[in-house]
C-alpha positions, -999 to +999 in steps of 0.1 A: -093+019+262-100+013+226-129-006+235-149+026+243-168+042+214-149+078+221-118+069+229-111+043+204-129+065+174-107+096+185-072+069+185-084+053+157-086+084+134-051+099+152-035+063+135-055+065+102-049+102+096-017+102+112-006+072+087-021+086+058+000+113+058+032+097+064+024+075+034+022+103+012+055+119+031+073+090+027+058+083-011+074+116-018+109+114+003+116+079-007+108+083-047+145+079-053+157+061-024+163+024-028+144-004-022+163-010+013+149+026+019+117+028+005+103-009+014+103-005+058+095+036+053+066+028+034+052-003+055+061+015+088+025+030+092+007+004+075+023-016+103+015+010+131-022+013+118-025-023+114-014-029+148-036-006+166-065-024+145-056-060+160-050-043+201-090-028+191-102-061+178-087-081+210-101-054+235-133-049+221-135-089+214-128-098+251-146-069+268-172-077+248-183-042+236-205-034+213-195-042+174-186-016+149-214-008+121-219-020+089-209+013+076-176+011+090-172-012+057-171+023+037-134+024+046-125-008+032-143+006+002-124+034-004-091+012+006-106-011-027-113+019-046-074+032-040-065-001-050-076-004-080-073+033-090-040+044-079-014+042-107+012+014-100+033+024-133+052+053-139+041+074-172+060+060-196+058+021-185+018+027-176+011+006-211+040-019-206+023-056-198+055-077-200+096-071-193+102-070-230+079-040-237+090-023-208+125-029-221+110-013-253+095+015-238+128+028-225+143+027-252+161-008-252+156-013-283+171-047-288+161-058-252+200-066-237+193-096-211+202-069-179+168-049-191+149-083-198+162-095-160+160-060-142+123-055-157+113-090-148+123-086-115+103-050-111+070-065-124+067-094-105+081-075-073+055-047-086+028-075-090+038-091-053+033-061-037-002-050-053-013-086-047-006-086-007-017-052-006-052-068-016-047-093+008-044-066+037-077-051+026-093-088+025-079-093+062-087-057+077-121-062+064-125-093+084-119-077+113-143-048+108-174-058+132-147-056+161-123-030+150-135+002+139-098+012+133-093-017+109-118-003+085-097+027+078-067+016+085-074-003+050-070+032+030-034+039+040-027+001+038-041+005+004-021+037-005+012+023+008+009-012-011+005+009-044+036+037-037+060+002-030+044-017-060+053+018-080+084+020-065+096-010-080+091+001-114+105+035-107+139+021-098+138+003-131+130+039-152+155+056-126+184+030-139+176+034-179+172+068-176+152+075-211+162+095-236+196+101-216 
């Protein structure tokens, strides 16, 4: 079924759309929640979408249907574009490079070693997650010739990746609540 050009475009855009707004749903409801939360909420469409985008690729691949066009690529586009744009920081650690001036920038001022190690941990979870989020986009777009759904399944991929890469540093401001 999602070897034909109608039926796969109309499933295909039921998955992307449907995904894209449960990633910003569950960007909202989960802002808070913890990691345990957050983490399988946020990669349960990505997931879904993704899937869907490898069933197209093997159906279309062994029926041997006609490929996708080239300007199916202007989904993993604007999934590179939300990459790189979306904020991963949360206002006041946007300018914070390392886990000592994040440390500083909530007002530790004599970084204790809990800040040092909770911040450490955030970044490089933070830094995991944005870097495997670029990895989906670099995978999607190899399947792109055969799977019209991977191309913009790479958007709420994209969006996901950066709302749990943000979430990690969120839980780090939600714990030294500043100014408090």
């Amino acid at each position: 079924m999602l070897a034909q050009p109608w039926a796969g475009g109309m499933a295909g855009w039921l998955v992307v759309i449907g995904a894209l707004v449960a990633e910003l749903v569950a960007g909202i409801v989960t802002n808070s929640a913890s990691t345990a939360v957050a983490a399988p909420v946020l990669a349960f469409p990505v997931a879904v979408a993704v899937a869907f985008a490898v069933v197209q690729w093997q159906q279309v691949r062994s029926s041997g249907a006609d490929r996708a066009s080239w300007w199916h690529l202007t989904g993993i586009a604007a999934a590179v574009f939300t990459w790189q744009v979306w904020p991963t920081s949360p206002g006041i650690l946007s300018g914070a490079g390392s886990a000592r001036s994040a440390c500083n920038a909530l007002g530790q001022s004599s970084p204790a070693t809990d800040c040092l190690a909770r911040a450490t941990h955030a970044m490089d979870a933070k830094n995991l997650v944005w870097w495997l989020t670029g990895a989906t986009i670099l995978i999607l777009a190899l399947l792109v010739r055969r799977s019209r759904i991977a191309a913009w399944a790479a958007i709420p991929a994209a969006l996901g990746g950066c709302l749990l890469a943000t979430h990690f540093l969120e839980q780090l401001l939600l714990h030294y609540q500043p100014g408090g």
